[in-house]
C-alpha atoms as one frame of an Amber mdcrd trajectory, in Angstrom:
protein
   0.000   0.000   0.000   0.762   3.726  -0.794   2.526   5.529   2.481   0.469
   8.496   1.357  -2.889   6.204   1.465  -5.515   9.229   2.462  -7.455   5.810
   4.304  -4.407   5.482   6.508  -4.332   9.277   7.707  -8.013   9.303   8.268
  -8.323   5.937   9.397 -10.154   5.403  12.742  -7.531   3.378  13.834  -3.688
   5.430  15.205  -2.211   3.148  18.104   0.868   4.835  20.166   3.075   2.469
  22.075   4.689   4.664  24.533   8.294   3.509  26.859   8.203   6.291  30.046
  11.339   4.669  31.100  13.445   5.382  27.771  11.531   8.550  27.000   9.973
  10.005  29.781   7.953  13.721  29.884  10.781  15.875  30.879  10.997  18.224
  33.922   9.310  21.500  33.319   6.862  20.135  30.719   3.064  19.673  32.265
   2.623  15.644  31.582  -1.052  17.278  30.568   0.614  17.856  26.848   1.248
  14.288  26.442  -1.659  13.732  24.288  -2.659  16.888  22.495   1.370  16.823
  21.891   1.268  13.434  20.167  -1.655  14.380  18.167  -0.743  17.487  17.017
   2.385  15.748  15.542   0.797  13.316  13.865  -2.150  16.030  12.159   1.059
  18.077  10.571   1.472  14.965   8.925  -2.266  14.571   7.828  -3.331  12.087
   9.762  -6.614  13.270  11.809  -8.610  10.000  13.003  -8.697   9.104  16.743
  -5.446   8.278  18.969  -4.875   5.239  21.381  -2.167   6.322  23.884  -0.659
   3.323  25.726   2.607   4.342  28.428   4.216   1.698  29.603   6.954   1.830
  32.689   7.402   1.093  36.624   4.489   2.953  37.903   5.269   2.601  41.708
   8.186   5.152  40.117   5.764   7.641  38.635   4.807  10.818  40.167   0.866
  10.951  41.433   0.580  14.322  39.572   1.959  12.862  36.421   0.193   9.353
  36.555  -3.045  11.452  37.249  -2.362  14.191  34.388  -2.082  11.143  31.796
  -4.949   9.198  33.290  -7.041  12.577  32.960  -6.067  12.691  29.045  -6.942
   9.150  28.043  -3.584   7.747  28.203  -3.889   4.085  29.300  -0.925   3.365
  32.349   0.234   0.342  32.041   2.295  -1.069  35.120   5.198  -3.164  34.039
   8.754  -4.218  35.216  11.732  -1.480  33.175  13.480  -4.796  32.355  10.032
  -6.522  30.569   8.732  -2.952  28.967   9.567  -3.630  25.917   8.701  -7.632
  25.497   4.960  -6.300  26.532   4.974  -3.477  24.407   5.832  -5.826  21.359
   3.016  -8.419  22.346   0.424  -5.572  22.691   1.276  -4.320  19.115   1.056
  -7.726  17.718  -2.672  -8.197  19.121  -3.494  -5.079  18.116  -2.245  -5.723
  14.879  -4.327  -8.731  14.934  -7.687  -6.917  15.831  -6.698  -3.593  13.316
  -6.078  -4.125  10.067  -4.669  -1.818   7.698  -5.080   0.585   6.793  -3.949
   1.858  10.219  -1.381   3.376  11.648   1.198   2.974  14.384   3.314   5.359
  16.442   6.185   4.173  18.663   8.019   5.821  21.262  11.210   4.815  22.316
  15.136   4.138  22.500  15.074   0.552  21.916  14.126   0.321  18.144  17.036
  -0.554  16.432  18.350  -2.951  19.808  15.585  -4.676  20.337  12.290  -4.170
  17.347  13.735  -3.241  14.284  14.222  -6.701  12.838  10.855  -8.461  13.703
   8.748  -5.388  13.266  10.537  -4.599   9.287   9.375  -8.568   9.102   6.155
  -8.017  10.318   6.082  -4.730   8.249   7.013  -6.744   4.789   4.030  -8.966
   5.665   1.440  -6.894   6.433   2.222  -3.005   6.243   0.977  -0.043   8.524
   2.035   3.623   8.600   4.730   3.626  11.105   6.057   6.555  13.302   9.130
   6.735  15.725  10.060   8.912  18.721  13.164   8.705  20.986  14.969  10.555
  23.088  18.090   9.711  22.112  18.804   8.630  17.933  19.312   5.679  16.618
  23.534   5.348  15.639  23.092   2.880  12.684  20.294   2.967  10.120  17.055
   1.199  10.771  15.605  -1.835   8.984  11.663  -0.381  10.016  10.426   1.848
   6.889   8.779   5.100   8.924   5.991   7.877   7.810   8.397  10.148   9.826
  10.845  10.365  13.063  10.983  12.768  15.927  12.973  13.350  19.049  10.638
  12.905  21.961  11.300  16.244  23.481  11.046  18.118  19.893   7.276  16.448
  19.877   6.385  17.823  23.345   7.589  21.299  22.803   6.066  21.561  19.256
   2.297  21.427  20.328  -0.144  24.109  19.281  -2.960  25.458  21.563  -5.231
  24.280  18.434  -5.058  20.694  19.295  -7.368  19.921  22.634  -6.600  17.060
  24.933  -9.537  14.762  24.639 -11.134  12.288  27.481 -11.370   8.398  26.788
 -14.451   6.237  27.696 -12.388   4.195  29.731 -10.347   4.993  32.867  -6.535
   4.460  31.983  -6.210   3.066  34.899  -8.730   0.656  34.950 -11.686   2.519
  36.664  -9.295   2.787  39.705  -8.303   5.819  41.548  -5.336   6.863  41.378
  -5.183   6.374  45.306  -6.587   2.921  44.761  -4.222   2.059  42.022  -1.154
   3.410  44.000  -2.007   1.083  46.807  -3.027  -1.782  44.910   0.806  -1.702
  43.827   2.208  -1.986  47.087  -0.029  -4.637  48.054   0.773  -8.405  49.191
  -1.155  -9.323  46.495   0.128  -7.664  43.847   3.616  -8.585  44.563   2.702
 -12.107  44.928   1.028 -11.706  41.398   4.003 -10.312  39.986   6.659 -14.001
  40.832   3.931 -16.296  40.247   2.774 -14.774  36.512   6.665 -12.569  35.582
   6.592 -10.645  32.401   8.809 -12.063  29.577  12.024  -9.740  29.744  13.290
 -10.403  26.206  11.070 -10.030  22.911   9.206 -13.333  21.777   9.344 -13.175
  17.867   6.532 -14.364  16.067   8.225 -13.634  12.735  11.101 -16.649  13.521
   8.346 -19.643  12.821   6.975 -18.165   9.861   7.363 -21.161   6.984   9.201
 -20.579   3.324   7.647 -21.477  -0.132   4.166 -19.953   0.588   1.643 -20.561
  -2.451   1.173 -17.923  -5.438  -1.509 -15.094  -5.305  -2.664 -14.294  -9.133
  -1.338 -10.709  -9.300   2.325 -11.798  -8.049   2.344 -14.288 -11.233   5.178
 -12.550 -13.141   8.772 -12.645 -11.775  12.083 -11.153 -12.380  15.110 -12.495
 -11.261  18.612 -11.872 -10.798  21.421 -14.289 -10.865  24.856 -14.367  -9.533
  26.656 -16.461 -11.156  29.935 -16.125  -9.066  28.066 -17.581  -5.978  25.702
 -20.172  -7.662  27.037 -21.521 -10.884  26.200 -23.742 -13.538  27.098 -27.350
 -11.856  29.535 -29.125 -13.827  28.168 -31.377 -16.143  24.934 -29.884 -15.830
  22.815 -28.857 -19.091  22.903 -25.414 -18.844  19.810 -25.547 -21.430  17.403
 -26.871 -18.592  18.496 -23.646 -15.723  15.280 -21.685 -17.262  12.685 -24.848
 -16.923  14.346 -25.608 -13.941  13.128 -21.836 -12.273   9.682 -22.443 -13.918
   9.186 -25.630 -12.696  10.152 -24.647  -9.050   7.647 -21.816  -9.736   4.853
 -23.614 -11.597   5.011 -25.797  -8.631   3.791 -23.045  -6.364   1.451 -21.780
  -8.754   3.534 -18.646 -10.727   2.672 -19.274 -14.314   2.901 -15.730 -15.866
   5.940 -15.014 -17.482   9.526 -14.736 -16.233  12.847 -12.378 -17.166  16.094
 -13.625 -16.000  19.564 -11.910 -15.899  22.461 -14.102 -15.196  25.766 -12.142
 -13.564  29.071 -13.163 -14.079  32.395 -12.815 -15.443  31.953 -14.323 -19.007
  35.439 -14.108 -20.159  35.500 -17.528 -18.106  32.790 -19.252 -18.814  32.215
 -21.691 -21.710  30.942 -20.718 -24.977  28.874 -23.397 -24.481  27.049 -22.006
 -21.931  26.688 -18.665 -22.990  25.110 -19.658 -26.109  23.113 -22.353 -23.989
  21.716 -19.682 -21.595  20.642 -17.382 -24.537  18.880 -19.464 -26.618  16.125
 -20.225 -23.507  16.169 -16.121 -23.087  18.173 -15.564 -20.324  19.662 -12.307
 -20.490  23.752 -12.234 -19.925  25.228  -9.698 -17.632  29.109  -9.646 -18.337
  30.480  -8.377 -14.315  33.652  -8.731 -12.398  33.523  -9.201  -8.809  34.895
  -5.982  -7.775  31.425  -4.341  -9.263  28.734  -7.311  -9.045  27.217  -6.064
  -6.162  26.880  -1.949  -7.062  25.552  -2.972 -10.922  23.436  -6.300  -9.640
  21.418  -3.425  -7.393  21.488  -1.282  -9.973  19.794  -2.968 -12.103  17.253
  -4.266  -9.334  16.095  -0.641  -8.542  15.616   0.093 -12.344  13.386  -2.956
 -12.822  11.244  -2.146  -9.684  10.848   1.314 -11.470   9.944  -0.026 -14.518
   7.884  -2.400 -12.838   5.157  -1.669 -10.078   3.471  -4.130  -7.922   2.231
  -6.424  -7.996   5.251  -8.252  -9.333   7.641 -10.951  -7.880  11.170 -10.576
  -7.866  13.746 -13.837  -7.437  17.334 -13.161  -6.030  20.108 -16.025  -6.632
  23.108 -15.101  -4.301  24.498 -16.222  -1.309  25.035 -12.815   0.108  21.769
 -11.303  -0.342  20.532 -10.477   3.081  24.114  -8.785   3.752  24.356  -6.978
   0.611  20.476  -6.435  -0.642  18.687  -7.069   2.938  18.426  -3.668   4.366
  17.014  -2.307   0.684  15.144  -4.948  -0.046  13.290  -5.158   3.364  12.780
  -1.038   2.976  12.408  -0.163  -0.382  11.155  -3.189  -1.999   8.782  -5.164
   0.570   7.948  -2.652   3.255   7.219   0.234   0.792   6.185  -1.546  -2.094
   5.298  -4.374  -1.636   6.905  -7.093  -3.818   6.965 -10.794  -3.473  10.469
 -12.284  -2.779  12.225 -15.892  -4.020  15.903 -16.518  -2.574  18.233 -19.201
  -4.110  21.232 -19.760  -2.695  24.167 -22.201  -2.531  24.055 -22.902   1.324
  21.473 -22.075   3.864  21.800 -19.220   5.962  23.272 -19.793   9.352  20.231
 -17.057  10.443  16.866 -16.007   8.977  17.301 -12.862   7.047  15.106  -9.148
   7.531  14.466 -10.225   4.297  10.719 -11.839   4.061  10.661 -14.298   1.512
   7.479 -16.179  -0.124   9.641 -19.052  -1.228  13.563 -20.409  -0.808  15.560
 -22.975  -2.375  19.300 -24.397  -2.312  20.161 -23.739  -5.548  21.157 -27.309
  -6.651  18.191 -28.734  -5.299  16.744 -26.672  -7.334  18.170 -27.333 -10.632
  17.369 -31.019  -9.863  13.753 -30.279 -10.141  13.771 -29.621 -13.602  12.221
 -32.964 -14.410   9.113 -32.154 -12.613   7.676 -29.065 -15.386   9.112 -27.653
 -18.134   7.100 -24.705 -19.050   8.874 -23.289 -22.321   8.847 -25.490 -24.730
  12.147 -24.782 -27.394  12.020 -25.640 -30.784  13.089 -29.392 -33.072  13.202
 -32.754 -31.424  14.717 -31.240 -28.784  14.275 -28.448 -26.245  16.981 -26.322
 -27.741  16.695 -23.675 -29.717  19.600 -22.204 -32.355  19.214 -18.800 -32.380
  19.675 -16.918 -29.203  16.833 -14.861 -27.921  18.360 -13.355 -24.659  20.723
  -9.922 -24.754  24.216  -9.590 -23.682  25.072  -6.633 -21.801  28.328  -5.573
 -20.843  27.720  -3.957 -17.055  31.080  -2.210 -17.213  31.677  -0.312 -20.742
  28.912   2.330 -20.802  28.797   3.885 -23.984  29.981   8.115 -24.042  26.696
  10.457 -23.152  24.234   7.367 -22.440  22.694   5.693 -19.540  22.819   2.239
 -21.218  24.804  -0.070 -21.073  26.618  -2.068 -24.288  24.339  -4.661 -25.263
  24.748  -7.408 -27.922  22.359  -9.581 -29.961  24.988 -11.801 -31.265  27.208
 -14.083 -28.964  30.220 -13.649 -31.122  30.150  -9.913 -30.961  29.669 -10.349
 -27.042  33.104 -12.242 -26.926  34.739  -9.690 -29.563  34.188  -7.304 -27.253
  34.851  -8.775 -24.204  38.155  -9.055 -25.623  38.982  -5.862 -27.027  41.234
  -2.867 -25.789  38.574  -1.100 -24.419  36.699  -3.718 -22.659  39.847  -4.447
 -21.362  41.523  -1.453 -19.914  38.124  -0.523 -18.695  38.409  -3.519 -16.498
  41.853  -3.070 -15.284  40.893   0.843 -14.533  37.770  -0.709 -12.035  40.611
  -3.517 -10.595  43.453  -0.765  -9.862  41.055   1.887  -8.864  39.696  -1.138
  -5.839  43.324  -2.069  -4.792  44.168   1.450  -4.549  40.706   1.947  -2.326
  42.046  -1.294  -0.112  45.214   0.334   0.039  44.396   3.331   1.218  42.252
   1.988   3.859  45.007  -0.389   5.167  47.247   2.923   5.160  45.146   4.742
   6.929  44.248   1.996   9.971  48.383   2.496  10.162  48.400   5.718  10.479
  46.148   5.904  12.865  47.905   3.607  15.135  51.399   5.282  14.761  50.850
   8.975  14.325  48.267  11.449  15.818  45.029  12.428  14.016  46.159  15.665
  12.189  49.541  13.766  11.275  47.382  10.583   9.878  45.167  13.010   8.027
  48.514  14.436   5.909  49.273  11.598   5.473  46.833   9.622   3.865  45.849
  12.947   1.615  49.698  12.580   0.756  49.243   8.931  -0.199  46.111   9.779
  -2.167  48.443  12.094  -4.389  50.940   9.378  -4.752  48.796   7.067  -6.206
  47.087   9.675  -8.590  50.422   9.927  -9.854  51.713   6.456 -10.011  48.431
   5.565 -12.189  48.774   8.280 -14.433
């Protein structure tokens, strides 16, 4: 779904999941501007429906005056241990996922994202996706897996409010149609304390993402698929008909009921592989992407992004590489699933150690894989057998870009592929990409010296120096 989905910001559904420990109302600010705070944040954004405050934290802690302020607002007080805040606050969003279907949205406040809910929630996100806000006191240091509408800092939020936004009452005491005198006490009971070793809180997160299954059936609009192949990590077996890799994807596909059509784009470093091959993959229509492995990664997600651009969901895209969660994951989970929704196959030549962020509708070893083929073969090639002479896939060259173009060289013909793959050009533009990396490494390694034996500014003139140096030794 669209982030900008007008039935999300008017939606009568905006949950807040708030952590008073991590991000609690500062002093000086009257805990009375929680809510109309919160709410006035989210209506500069456009989104106007109805807000669900839930604060979680040690309440025995809490000021009366501020419990009471919050309780007066419609904030729901929850009462829970600082070292089990957030395992509860994850199982409450879950059920209320459950019960609230998008569109909805879903504001969280706290420090603990990227520690301890970016992973599962950007799973959760993939699978089903709500508009998702973030507040903390104190930012994130590394980039987050979870695609958000929009973050704040916590204190930015409460000082922004306008006088235009009113607090509004809830039908139903926050604290449970207690007073706050009777609540207070019930916490220091006997009772309560009792309560609290007999039934503890979970203190770490309980996924529910980590027993999702792989290979889920097709849905009709996901029936076309794209994938992308890397070659390096998951070749062509030996002695393996390289004529049967595309029936061998269908099949696996037909099996779980894709049937529309599918483009393919093998990467590699064609200089090296068989003729054979090349000529083998082409005349089934698989496109061939000539790569080194200094650049496979950078033109491989290139080319990704351009498809999805060219391509709008509903559409399925297939990844063959070991690496993908490490090199792809972060995008893919963001940009690709949580954003945009597209369906995701993974191939690979040994299974992850770990699930991925990624959230996949199918996986597959990639020799099991190419042992199916036997099961369906979906294109039929021409004469007695299921080759076909001429070739009907393109080969690009991902490194020679032609002068004032966007495009890449591309080549009907097999024999003008390997011309070119052997030219002067081709060539030096492939030592140029080598040198230019080995310089990069070098430079790093110099500068992890100079850091241990001289002091910053020194290290500083002396890498720039080095920098120089190898300008000049190259040209």
């Amino acid at each position: 779904m669209s982030w900008c989905d007008s039935a999300a910001k008017t939606g009568k559904n905006i949950a807040v999941w708030w952590d008073m420990k991590d991000c609690p109302v500062p002093e000086g600010i009257d805990a009375h501007r929680v809510r109309p705070s919160i709410e006035g944040a989210l209506k500069e954004q456009g989104y106007s429906g109805p807000v669900s405050i839930t604060a979680y934290g040690d309440q025995k802690q809490t000021p009366d005056r501020l419990l009471r302020a919050l309780s007066s607002t419609g904030v729901a007080v929850v009462h829970i241990r600082s070292e089990s805040t957030c395992a509860v606050m994850y199982k409450d969003m879950v059920k209320w996922r459950e019960d609230n279907p998008p569109p909805a949205t879903m504001m969280i406040i706290t420090n603990q994202m990227l520690d301890v809910f970016h992973w599962d929630l950007a799973r959760l996100q993939q699978r089903t996706s709500y508009d998702l806000f973030l507040a903390y006191s104190v930012e994130p240091l590394a980039r987050l897996f979870v695609y958000t509408r929009k973050n704040w800092l916590w204190k930015n939020i409460l000082l922004g409010t306008t006088a235009s936004v009113t607090s509004s009452s809830s039908d139903a005491c926050s604290l449970e149609c207690l007073s706050l005198k009777s609540f207070k006490k019930h916490l220091s009971t006997e009772e309560h304390a009792i309560q609290e070793v007999l039934h503890p809180q979970p203190k770490q997160l309980i996924s529910v993402t980590s027993k999702w299954g792989k290979n889920y059936a097709a849905t009709p609009e996901y029936a076309t698929a794209k994938i992308h192949w890397d070659m390096f990590d998951c070749p062509i077996p030996d002695g393996y008909d390289a004529h049967r890799v595309r029936p061998s994807l269908e099949g696996a596909f037909k099996e779980l009921g894709y049937s529309g059509p599918v483009s393919i784009t093998a990467f590699g470093d064609y200089k090296k592989t068989p003729k054979s091959h090349l000529h083998a993959l082409s005349s089934t229509g698989i496109d061939v992407a000539h790569v080194i492995p200094e650049v496979i990664y950078s033109r491989m997600r290139n080319d990704i992004f351009k498809w999805q651009e060219d391509n709008p969901t509903p559409a399925t895209m297939m990844i063959i590489f070991d690496e993908a969660k490490y090199v792809f994951g972060t995008s893919l989970a963001l940009r690709a699933q949580q954003d945009n929704k597209y369906n995701l196959f993974w191939a690979y030549s040994f299974r992850p150690r770990e699930m991925s962020v990624m959230v996949t509708s199918a996986e597959w070893l990639w020799d099991s894989l190419l042992a199916e083929t036997k099961r369906h073969v979906l294109r039929k090639c021409s004469g007695s057998s299921e080759r076909v002479v001429e070739s009907t896939g393109i080969f690009y060259c991902k490194l020679c870009v032609p002068e004032r173009t966007l495009c890449f060289y591309k080549h009907k013909l097999l024999d003008e592929f390997i011309k070119h793959l052997s030219s002067k050009k081709h060539l030096s533009k492939e030592k140029g990409i080598t040198d230019r990396r080995q310089r990069n490494m070098n430079l790093g390694l110099f500068w992890l010296e100079a850091k241990r034996t001289f002091p910053r500014e020194q290290a500083v003139e002396e890498i720039c120096l080095g920098e120089v140096v190898t300008e000049e030794v190259i040209s």
